[in-house]
C-alpha positions as CSV (number, residue, x, y, z in Angstrom):
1,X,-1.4,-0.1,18.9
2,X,-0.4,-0.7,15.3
3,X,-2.6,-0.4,12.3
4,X,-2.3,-1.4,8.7
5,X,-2.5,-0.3,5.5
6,X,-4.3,-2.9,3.1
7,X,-4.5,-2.4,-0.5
8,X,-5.3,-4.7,-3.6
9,X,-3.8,-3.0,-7.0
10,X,-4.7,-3.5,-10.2
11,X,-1.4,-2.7,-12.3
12,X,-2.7,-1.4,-16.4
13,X,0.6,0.4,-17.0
14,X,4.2,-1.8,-15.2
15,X,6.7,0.5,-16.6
16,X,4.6,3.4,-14.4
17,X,4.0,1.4,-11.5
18,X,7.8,0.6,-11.4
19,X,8.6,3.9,-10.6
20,X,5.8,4.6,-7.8
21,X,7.2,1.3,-6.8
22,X,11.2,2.1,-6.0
23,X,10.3,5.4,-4.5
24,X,7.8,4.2,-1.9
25,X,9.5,2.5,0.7
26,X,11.6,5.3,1.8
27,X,8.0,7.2,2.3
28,X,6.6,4.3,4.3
29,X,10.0,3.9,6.5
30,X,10.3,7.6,7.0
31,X,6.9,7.0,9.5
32,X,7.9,3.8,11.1
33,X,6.1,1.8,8.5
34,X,7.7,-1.9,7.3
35,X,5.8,-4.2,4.6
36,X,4.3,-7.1,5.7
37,X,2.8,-8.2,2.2
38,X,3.8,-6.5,-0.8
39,X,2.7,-8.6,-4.3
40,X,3.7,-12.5,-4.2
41,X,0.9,-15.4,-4.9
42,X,-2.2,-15.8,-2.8
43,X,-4.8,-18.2,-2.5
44,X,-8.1,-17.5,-2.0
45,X,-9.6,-20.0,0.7
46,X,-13.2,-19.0,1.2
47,X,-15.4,-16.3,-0.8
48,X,-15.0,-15.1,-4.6
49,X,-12.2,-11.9,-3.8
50,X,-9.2,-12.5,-6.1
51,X,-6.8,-10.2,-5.3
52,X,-4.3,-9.1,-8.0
53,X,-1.5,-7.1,-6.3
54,X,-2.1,-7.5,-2.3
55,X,0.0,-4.9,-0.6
56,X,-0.1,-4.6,3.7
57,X,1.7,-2.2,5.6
58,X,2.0,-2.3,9.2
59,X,2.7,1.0,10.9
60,X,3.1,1.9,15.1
61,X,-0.4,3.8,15.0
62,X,-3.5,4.5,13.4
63,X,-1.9,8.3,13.2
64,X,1.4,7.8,11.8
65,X,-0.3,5.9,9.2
66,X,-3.1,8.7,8.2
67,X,0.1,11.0,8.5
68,X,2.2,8.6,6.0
69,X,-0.3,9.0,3.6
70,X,-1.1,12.6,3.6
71,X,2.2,13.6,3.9
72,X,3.6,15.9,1.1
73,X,6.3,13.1,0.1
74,X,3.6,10.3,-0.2
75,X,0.8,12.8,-2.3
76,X,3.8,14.1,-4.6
77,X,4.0,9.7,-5.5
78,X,0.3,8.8,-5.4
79,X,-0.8,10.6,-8.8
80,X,2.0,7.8,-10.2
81,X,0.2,4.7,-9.0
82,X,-3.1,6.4,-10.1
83,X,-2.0,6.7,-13.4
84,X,-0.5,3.3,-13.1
85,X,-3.2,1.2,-11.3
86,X,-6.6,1.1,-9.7
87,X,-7.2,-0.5,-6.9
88,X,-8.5,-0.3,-3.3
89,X,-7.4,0.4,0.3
90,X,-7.8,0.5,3.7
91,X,-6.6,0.9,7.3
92,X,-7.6,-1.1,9.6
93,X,-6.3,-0.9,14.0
94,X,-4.1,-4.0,14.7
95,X,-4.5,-5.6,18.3
């Protein structure tokens, strides 16, 4: 079953976020992951959320995601998006 990775960033610093950016991907393919989302406009249609950066991530399992993300090539990249951004994230099963 395939899960997803949903995040909504907050970018305070774009030169530093550039670089988390381009070196990303290669983490998120290297686990079968593909973007679904990743920035672009959005409208919000019911509720008060206004997402600034809306990022989804679709991966083959609940596993390979949880190992995507705590793998050694994905941790050595997250302190840059820290620095660069807040925000907030989730995974969530598919169906």
């Amino acid at each position: 079953m395939p899960a997803y990775l949903i995040a909504d960033i907050t970018v305070h610093d774009l030169a530093g976020f550039e670089e988390y950016r381009k070196q990303v991907p290669a983490t998120i393919a290297a686990y079968g992951g593909r973007y679904i989302v990743r920035g672009g406009s959005s409208e919000v249609v019911e509720g008060d959320w206004q997402p600034k950066r809306l990022v989804m991530v679709e991966f083959p399992s609940m596993a390979r995601a949880k190992q995507w993300y705590a793998s050694a090539e994905y941790q050595a990249l997250l302190p840059l998006r820290t620095k660069a951004s807040t925000g907030n994230a989730i995974f969530v099963d598919g169906v």
